[in-house]
C-alpha positions in Angstrom: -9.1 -3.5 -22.9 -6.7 -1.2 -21.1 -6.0 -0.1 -17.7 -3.8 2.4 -15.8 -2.0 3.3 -13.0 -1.1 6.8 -12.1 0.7 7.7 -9.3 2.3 11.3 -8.9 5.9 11.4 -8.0 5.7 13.4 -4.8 5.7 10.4 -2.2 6.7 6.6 -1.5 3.7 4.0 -2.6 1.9 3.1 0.2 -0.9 0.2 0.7 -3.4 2.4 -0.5 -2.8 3.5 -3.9 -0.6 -0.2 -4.4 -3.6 -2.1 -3.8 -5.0 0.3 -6.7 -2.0 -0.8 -8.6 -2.4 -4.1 -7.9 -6.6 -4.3 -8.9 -6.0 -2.5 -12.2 -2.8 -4.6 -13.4 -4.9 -7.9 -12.2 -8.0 -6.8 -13.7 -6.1 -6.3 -17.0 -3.7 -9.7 -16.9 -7.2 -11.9 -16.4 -8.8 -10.6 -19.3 -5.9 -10.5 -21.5 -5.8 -6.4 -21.4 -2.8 -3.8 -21.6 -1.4 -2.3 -18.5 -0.1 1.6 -18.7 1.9 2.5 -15.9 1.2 6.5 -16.3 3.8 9.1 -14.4 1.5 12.1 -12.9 4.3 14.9 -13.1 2.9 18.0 -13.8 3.0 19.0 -10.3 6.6 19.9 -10.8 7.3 22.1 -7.8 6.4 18.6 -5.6 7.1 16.2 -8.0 10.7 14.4 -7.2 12.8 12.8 -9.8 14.1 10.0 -7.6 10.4 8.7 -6.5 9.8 8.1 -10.3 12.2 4.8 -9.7 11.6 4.3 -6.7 7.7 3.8 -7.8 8.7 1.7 -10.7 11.4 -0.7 -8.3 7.8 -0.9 -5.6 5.9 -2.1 -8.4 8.3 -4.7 -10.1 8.7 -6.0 -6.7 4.8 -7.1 -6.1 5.0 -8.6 -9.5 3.6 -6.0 -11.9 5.2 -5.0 -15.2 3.4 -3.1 -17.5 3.2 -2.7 -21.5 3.6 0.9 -21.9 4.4 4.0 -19.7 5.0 7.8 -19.9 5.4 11.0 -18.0 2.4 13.9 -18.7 5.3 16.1 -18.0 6.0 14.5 -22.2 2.5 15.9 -22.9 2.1 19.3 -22.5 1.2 19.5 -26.0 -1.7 17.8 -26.3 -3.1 19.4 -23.2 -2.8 23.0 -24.5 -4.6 21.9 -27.7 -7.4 20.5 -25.7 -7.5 23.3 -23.6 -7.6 25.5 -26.8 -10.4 22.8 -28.3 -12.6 23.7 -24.8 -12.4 27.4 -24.9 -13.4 27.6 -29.1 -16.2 25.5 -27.5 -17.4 27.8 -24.8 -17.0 25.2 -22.0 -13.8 27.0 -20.7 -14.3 30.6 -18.8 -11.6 33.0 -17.1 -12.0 33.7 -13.9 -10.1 37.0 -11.8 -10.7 36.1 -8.3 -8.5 35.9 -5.9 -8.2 33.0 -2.8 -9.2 35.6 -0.8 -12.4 36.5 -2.0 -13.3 32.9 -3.3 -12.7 31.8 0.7 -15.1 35.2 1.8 -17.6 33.7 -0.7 -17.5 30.3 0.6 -17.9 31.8 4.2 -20.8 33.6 3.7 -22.0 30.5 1.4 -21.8 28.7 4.5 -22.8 31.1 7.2 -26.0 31.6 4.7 -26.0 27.6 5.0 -25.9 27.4 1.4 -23.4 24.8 -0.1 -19.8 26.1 -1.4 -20.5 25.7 -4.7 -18.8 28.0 -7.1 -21.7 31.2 -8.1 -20.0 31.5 -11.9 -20.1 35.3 -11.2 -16.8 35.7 -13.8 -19.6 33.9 -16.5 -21.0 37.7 -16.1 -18.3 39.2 -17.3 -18.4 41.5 -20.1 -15.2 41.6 -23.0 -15.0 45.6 -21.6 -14.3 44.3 -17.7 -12.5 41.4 -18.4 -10.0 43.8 -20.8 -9.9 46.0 -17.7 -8.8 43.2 -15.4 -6.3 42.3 -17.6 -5.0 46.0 -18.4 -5.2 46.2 -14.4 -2.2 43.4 -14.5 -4.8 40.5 -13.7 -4.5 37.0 -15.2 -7.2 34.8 -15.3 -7.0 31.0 -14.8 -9.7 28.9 -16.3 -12.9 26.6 -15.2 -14.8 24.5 -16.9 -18.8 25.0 -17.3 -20.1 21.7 -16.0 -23.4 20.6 -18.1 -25.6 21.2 -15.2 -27.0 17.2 -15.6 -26.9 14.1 -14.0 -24.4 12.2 -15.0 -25.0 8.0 -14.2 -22.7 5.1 -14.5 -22.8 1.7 -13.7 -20.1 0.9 -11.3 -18.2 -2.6 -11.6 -18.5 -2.3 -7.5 -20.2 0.1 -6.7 -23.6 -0.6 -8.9 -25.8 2.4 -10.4 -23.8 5.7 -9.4 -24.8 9.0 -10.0 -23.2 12.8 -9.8 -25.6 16.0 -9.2 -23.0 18.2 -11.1 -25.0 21.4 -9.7 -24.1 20.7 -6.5 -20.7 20.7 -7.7 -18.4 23.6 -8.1 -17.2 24.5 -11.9 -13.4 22.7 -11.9 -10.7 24.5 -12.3 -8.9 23.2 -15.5 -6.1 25.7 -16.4 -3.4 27.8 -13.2 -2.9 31.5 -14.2 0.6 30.2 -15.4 -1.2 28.7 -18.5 -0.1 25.0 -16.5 -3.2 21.9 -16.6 -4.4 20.6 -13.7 -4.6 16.7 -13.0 -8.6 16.9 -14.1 -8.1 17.5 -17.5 -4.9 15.8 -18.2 -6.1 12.8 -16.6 -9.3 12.7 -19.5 -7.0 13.6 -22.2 -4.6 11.1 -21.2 -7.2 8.8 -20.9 -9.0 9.5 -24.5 -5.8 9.4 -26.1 -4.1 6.9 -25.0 -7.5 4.1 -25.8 -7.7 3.4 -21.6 -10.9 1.5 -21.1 -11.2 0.7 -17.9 -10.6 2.6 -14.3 -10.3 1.2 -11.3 -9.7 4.4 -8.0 -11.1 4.6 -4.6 -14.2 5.7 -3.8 -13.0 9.2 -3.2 -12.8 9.9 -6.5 -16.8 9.7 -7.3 -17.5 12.9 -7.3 -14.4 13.8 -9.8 -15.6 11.1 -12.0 -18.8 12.6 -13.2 -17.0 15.8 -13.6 -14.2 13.9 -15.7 -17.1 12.2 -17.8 -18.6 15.6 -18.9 -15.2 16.8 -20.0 -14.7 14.0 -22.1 -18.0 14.5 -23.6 -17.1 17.9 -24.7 -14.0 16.4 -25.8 -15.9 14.4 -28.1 -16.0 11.0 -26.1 -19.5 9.3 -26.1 -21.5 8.7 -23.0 -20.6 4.6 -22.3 -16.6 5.4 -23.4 -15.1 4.2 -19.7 -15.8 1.8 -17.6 -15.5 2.7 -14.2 -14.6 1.0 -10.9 -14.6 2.7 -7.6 -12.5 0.6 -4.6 -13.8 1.6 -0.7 -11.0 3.1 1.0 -8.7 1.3 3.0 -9.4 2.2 7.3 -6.6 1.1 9.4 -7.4 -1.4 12.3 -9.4 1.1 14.4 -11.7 2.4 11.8 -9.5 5.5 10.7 -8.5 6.5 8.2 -5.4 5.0 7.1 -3.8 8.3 5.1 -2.6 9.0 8.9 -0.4 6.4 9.0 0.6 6.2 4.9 4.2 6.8 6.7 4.4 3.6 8.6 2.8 1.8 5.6 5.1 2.7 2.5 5.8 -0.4 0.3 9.4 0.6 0.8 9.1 0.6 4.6 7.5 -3.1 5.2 9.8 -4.4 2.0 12.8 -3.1 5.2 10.6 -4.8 7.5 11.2 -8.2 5.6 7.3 -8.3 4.2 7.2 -10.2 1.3 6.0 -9.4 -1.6 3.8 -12.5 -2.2 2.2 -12.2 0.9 1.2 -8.5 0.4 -0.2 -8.4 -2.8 -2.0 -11.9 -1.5 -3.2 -9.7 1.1 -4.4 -6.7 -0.7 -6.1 -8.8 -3.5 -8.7 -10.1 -1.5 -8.8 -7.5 1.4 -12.8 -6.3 1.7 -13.8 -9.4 -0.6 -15.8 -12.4 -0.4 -13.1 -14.2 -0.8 -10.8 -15.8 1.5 -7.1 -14.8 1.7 -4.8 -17.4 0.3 -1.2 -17.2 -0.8 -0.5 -17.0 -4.5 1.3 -16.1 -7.2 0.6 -13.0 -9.1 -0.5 -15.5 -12.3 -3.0 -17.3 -9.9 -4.5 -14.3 -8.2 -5.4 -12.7 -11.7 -6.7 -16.0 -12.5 -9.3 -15.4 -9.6 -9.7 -11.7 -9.3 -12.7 -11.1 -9.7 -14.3 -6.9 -8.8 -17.7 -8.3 -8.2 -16.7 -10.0 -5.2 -15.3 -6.7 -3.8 -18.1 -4.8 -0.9 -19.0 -2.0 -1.2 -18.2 -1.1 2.7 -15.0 0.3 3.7 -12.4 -2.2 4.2 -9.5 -2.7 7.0 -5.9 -2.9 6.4 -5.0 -5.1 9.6 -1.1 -4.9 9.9 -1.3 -8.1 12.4 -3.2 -10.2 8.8 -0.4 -9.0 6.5 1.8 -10.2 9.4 0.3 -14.0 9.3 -0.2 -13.6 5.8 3.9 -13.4 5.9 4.1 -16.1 8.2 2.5 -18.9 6.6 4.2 -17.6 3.6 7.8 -17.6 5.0 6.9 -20.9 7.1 7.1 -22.6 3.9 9.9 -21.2 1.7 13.0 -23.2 1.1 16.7 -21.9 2.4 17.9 -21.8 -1.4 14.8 -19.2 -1.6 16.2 -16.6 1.4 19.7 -17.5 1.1 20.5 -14.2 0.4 18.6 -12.5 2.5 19.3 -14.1 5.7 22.2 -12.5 7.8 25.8 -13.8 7.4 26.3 -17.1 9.4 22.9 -18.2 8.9 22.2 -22.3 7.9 19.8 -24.5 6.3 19.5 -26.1 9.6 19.0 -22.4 12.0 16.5 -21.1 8.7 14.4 -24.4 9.1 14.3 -24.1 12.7 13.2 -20.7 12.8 11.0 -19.9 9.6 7.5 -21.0 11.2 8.0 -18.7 14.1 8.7 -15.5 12.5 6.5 -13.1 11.0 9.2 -11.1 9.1 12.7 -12.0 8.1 14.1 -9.3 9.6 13.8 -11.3 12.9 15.9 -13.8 11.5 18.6 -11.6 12.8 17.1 -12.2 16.2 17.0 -15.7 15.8 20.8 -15.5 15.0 22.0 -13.5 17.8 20.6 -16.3 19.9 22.1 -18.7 18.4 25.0 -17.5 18.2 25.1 -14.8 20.3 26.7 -14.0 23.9 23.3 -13.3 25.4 22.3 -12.9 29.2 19.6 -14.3 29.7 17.5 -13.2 33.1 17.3 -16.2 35.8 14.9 -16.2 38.1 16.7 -16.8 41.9 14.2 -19.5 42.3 15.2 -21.7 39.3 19.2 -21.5 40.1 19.2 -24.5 41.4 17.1 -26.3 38.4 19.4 -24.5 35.9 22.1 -26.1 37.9 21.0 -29.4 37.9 19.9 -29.2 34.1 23.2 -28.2 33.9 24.6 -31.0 35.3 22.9 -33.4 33.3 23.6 -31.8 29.4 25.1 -34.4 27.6 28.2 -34.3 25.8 28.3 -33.4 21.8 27.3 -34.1 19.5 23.8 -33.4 19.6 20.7 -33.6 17.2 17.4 -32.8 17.3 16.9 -35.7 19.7 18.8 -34.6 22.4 16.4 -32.2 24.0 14.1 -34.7 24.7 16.4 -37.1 26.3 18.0 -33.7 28.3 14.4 -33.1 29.6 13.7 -36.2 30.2 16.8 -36.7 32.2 16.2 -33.5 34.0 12.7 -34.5 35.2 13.7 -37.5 36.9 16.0 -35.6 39.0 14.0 -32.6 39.8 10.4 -33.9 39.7 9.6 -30.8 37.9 7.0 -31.0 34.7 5.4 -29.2 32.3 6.0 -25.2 32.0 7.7 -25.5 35.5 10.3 -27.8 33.4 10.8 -26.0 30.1 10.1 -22.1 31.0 13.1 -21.5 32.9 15.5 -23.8 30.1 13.8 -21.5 27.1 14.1 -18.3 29.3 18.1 -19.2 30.3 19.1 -20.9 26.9 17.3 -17.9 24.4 16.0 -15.2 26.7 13.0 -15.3 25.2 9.6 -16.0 26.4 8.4 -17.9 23.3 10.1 -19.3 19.9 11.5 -22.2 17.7 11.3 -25.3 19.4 14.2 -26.0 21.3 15.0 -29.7 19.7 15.8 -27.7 17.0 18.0 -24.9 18.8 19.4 -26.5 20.9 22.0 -28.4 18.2 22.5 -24.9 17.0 23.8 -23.1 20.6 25.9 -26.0 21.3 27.1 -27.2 25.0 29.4 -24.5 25.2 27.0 -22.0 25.0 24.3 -23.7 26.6 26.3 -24.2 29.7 27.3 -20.4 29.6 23.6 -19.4 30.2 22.4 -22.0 32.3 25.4 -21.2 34.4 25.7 -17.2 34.0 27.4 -16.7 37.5 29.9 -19.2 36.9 31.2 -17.7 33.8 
């Protein structure tokens, strides 16, 4: 068993094509299978060296390594000889038109209500006209005559497929430049390389029966892949989440402080029967299983990933973020703040307030509480049982209770509305800084 991964240089990974990533390599680690991490270059007007790392550092940091990896751009080769195999064959033609009369076909296709599918008028050609064209400075680029069948698979999540290839236009294999297109290198790539499995989206149906009858005419037989199709990811609203692939880039939440243990948790199970739960890479191959994946479209919910991170940074140890907490940060502030973030990156928040000259707001009826509270903070040093007897204290002289009692204190001491509980904080501000902000006009 083998599996790939192909991305194309030309953008960041985003949750989309890594939760790909992440359902091949997973697929492949349970059942003992290689991993081929495959570089789609041959787009090389959009293709950027510097994504080609920055793909490879994205994937290393959810956990996947693979056994073996290339660039196509390293193949060129054996694409021309398959593209010379398919036109001694007959399945490859040269076409002469140009975008513009291809898009005036497709109009009148359309106005006709026909379906755009390609009308194989260059299949007329005679050797005579097609020496004409060329002596007339024209150069063809190729398609592929599609077998006019039905091409069937059984899906690993998407059960008995099927492709009508005459409703589907004849691909364009080979650019007037002589240059392959992704379709055919893909299949060679594939065939050659002994991959045995696929896992895509669901968008790529359609090109997978045409992929199948290329390989077929590249000698492959009928059964040679397996295929499994993913539903696409929508984003919260039902949309579809290509729109925001920006805000969503591995390397964007990775800023954010996402972890990697909680994402690929996340994306492992999203649009399965299974529950979410936080685990190793090991343990989720362990349970990955693709016939527990629906067939429905799923939804990527930023505010799951987000408690997915929580309960995942609520329980890390300080040796663990050490180094990733800002300078000046504890043991003692990362236990008090690490089950009420949702991303590290707040831990710089956290800090601030801590340490921070802050002003907090005061409401001009609570001036007088804040005095007295004030009044009554006990000298240092303090520990996580001060608060209590601080509140205590301050109850019994001002009557007040409840959220009337500890509102205004969180509001003055972090201003903040919600966070860490104050036992814990509170050792952390200190009395000078305390007094500071209960006390603001007195400073």
């Amino acid at each position: 068993m083998k599996l790939r991964f192909a991305p194309s240089p030309t953008g960041l990974l985003h949750v989309g094509n890594a939760r790909l990533a992440l359902a091949n390599a997973l697929f492949a680690r349970r059942n003992k299978g290689k991993f081929q991490l495959r570089i789609d270059d041959t787009d090389t007007g959009r293709s950027r060296e510097e994504l080609v790392g920055a793909i490879q550092q994205d994937l290393e940091w959810m956990g996947i390594t693979w056994d073996e990896t290339f660039r196509q751009t390293e193949r060129l080769d054996r694409y021309a000889a398959a593209i010379e195999k398919l036109k001694a064959s007959g399945h490859l033609y040269p076409c002469f038109e140009s975008e513009q009369e291809l898009a005036a076909k497709r109009e009148t296709q359309i106005r006709q209500r026909r379906a755009p599918v390609y009308d194989r008028a260059m299949l007329k050609m005679t050797e005579q006209q097609r020496a004409q064209a060329e002596a007339n400075g024209k150069v063809p680029y190729w398609r592929f005559k599609l077998s006019g069948r039905i091409v069937r698979w059984r899906d690993l999540v998407m059960g008995e497929c099927q492709v009508k290839l005459p409703s589907v236009s004849d691909p364009v294999l080979v650019r007037t430049d002589g240059t392959v297109l992704y379709t055919l290198a893909s299949v060679v790539d594939d065939l050659e390389t002994g991959i045995s499995h696929i896992i895509r989206g669901e968008d790529h149906v359609t090109n997978t029966g045409v992929q199948i009858d290329i390989a077929e005419a590249l000698g492959a037989r009928p059964d040679h892949f397996r295929f499994a199709h993913l539903p696409l990811l929508l984003d919260e609203n039902g949309g579809k989440l290509s729109k925001r692939f920006d805000a969503c880039s591995l390397r964007t939440l990775r800023q954010d402080g996402v972890e990697a243990e909680a994402l690929i948790s996340y994306l492992a199970r999203l649009g399965s029967s299974d529950d979410p739960a936080l685990m190793p890479f090991d343990a989720l191959a362990q349970s990955y299983d693709l016939s527990h994946i629906s067939r429905s479209a799923a939804r990527f919910d930023t505010r799951q990933l987000l408690a997915m991170n929580h309960r995942y940074l609520a329980q890390l140890p300080f040796t663990t973020v050490a180094d990733k907490l800002p300078k000046g940060a504890t043991e003692a502030f990362w236990l008090a703040i690490r089950s009420n973030i949702d991303l590290l990156s707040e831990a710089k928040l956290w800090l601030n307030v801590v340490e921070g000259d802050i002003i907090p707001p005061v409401q001009e009826e609570d001036e007088a509480f804040l005095q007295d509270a004030a009044a009554l903070l006990p000298p240092e040093p303090w520990d996580v049982e001060t608060w209590k007897a601080w509140t205590a204290a301050i109850k019994d002289k001002t009557g007040r209770s409840g959220k009337s009692l500890f509102h205004p204190l969180r509001v003055a001491l972090t201003g903040e509305e919600h966070g860490p509980e104050l036992r814990d904080l509170l050792p952390l501000i200190g009395r000078k800084r305390a007094l500071a902000r209960l006390l603001p006009s007195q400073v």
